[in-house]
Every structure is written in structure tokens, then in C-alpha cells.
N, C-alpha and C positions, 0 to 999 in steps of 0.2 A: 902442203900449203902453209905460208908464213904468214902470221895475222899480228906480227910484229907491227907497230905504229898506229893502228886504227882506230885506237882510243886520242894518241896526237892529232890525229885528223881531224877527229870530230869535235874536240877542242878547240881546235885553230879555228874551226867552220861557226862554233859558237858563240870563240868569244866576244865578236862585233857585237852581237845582240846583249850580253852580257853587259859590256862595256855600258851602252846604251841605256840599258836597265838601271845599271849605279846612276849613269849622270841624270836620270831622270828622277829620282830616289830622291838625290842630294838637293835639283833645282827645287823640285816641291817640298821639299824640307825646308831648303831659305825662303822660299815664297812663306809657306804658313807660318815660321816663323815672325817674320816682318808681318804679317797681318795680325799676328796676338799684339806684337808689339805698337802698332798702331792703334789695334781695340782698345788696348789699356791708356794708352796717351788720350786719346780722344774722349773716355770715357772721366779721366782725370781732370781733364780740362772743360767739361760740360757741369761737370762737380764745383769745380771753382768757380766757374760762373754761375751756376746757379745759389752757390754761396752767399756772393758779389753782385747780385742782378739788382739791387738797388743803387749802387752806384753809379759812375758817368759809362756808357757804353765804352765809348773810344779807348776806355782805361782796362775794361774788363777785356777787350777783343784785344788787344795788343798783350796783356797778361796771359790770353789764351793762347794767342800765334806763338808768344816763347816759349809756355811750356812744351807744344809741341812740338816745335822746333830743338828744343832741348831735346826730346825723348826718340825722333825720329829722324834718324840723317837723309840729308836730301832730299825734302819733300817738292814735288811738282805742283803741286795747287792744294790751295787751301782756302774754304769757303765757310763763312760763320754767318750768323742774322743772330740777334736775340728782338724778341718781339714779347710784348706780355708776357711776363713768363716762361716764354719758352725759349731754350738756344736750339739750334742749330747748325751743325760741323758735321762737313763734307773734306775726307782729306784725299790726295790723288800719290802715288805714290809710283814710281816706274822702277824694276828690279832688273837688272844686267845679270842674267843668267849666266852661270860656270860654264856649263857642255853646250847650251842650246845657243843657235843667233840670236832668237827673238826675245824682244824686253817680256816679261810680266807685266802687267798693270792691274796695281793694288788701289781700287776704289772703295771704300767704305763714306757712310751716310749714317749720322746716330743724332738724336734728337730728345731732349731732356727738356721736363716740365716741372716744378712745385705742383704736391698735391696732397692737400691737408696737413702741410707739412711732411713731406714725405717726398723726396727724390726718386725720379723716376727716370730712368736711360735707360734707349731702347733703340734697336738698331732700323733704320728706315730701309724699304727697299727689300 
């Protein structure tokens, strides 16, 4: 009996799932990626306005929208309030996957307060 090939077989039988496995590796590697990169923009930009919170609003939120704009390409929405004290930044984010069809959607919500002097951000939600 010849058992020439049978290890090619079970290769070729494999390697769809293989294949599969990388591009799913890779998409949630760019996903997680782009959400540090958002945590930290957002987190930078709640810093600055809470720096800035005596100022004119209009000035601080427009200072905010660039920085993050700067730090993260193509954002799909982006939601800020400051109110007493406090900011708040909702950014929305849509990621076009390598292997898969379907987009990602990168939502994060962080909300920053003065408190006794002391900055505090912390992720809503």
C-alpha cells in the first residue's frame, strides 16, 4: 500500500481554516490596535480640556475635535459636552477589515472631571 501524498492531503484539506485563522489574527490585531489609538487621543483631549475648562467652550471643543482628528484617521462621529467640570467624549469609529466583509465598529465613551485638583478619566460604559 502506497501512503505517498496523505500528509498533501490533509494540508490542502486544512489549509482554508488556516488561512482563516491568520486573517482573523491580523483583523483583530488592526481593530485593537485602532482602539489603543483612540483611548489615548481621547484621553489627551479630555486632559486638554480639562486644563482649558475655564475658557470659552466653543474654543476648548474645537481644540478638542483637532486634536482628535489629528491622532485618529477618519473618524465617523464625534460627541463632546463639557458641563461643570466635567467633559465628556464619545468618539465612533468604523474599521474596513483586510480578510473579513464586514466593517468593525469602534465606540468608546470617556468622561473626565477636576477633583481637588487632581484629573480624573475614566472610561463610561
Amino acid at each position: 500500500m502506497n501512503k505517498k501524498g496523505q500528509v498533501l492531503v490533509l494540508f490542502l484539506i486544512l489549509l482554508p481554516f488556516l488561512l482563516l485563522l491568520i486573517g482573523l489574527i491580523v483583523d483583530l490585531g488592526i481593530a485593537y490596535n485602532e482602539k489603543r489609538k483612540i483611548e489615548h487621543a481621547i484621553t489627551d483631549s479630555i486632559s486638554y480640556a480639562l486644563d482649558h475648562i475655564k475658557e470659552e467652550e466653543a474654543t476648548v471643543k474645537i481644540n478638542m475635535t483637532h486634536l482628535l482628528k489629528e491622532n485618529i484617521q477618519d473618524i465617523y462621529e464625534i460627541r463632546m459636552e463639557i458641563q461643570e467640570e466635567k467633559v465628556y467624549v464619545s468618539v465612533e469609529k468604523r474599521i474596513n477589515p483586510i480578510f473579513f466583509a464586514k466593517d468593525h465598529i469602534i465606540k468608546l465613551s470617556y468622561q473626565g472631571e477636576v477633583i481637588n485638583g487632581e484629573k480624573r478619566i475614566k472610561k463610561e460604559g
